[in-house]
C-alpha positions in Angstrom: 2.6 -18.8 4.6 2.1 -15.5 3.0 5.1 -13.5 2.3 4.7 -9.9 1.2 7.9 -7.9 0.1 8.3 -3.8 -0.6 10.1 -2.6 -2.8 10.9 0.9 -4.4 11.5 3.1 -1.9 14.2 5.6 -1.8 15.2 9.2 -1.4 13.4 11.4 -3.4 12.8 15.4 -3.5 10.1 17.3 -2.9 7.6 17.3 -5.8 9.0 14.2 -7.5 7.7 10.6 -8.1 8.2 7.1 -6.7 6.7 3.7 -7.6 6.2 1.4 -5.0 6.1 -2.3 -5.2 4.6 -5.2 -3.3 5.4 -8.7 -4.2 3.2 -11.6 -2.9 3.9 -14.7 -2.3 2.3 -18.0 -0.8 -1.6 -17.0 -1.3 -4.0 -17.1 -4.0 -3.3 -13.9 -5.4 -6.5 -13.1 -7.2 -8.3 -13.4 -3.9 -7.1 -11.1 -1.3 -7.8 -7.2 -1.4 -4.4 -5.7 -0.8 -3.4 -1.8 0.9 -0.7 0.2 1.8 -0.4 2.2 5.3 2.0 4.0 6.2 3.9 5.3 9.5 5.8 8.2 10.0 8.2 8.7 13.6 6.0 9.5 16.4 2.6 9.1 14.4 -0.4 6.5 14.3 -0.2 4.1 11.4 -2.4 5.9 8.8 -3.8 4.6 5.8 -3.2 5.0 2.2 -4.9 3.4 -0.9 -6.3 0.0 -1.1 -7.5 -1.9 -4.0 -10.0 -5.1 -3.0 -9.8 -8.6 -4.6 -12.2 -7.7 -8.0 -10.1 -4.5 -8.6 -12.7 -1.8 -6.4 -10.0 1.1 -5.2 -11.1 2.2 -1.9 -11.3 5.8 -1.4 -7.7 7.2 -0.8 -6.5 8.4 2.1 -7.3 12.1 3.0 -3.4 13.2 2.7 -2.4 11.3 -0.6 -6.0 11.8 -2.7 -4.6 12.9 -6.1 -1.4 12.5 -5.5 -1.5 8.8 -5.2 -2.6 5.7 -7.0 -3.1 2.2 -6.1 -3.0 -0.6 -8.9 -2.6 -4.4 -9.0 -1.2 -6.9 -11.5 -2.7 -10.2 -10.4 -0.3 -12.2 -13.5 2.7 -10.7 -11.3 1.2 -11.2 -8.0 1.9 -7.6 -7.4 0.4 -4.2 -6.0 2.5 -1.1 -6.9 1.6 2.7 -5.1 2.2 4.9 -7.9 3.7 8.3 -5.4 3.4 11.7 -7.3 4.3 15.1 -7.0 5.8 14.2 -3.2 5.6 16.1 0.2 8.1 15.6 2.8 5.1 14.8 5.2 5.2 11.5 2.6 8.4 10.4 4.2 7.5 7.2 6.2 8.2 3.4 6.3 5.6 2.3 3.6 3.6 -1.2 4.3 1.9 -3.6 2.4 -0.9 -5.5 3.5 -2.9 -8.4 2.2 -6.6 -9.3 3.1 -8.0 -12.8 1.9 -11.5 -12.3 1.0 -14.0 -14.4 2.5 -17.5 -14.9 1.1 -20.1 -12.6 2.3 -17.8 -10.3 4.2 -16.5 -7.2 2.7 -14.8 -5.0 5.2 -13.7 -1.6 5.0 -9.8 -2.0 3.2 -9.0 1.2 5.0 -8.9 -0.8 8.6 -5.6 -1.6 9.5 -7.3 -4.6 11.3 -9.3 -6.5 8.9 -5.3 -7.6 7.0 -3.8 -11.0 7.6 -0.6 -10.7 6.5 1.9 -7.8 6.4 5.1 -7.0 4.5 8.6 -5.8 6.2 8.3 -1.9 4.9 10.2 0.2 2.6 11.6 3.6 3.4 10.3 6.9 1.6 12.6 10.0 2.7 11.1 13.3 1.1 13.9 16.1 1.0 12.7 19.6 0.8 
């Protein structure tokens, strides 16, 4: 079965950095489109960046656009969330999601619904 991991996340101060990763495991790599959401106490899963299975970035989240950058190494089977200049309305459990791509159907990447497989979540605390 598919087996996403998350890795990278920390505490970190306002204005600084943080690299996220996402390890895959158990899938064809190459052909899923993979995203991170995120969800903060009390608030609706939100989405953040996505990247499909050809390397297309979907538009960014509203909250993260600049700030944020999705990227994918398909010889590592691995999507990283490159985190700059950090707010503490950043700080949330941060999830990675994999989508396997099926000819002839190309959802939207910012639906949380359209994933098959999720990973476990890594913490991002934002201090101000």
């Amino acid at each position: 079965q598919v087996h996403l991991v998350e890795s990278g996340g920390e505490l970190v101060q306002a204005g600084g950095s943080l690299r996220l990763s996402c390890a895959a495991s158990g899938l064809t790599f190459a052909n899923y489109g993979m995203g991170w959401f995120r969800q903060a106490p009390g608030k609706e899963r939100e989405f953040v960046a996505a990247i499909n299975w050809s390397g297309s970035i979907s538009p960014y989240g509203d909250s993260v656009k600049g700030r944020f950058t999705i990227s994918r190494d398909n010889a590592k089977n691995t999507v990283y969330l490159q985190m700059n200049s950090l707010k503490p309305d950043d700080t949330a459990v941060y999830y990675c999601a994999a989508q396997r791509g099926t000819t002839g159907w190309n959802p939207s990447l910012r639906r949380s619904d359209v994933y098959d497989s999720w990973g476990q979540g890594t913490q991002v605390t934002v201090s101000s």
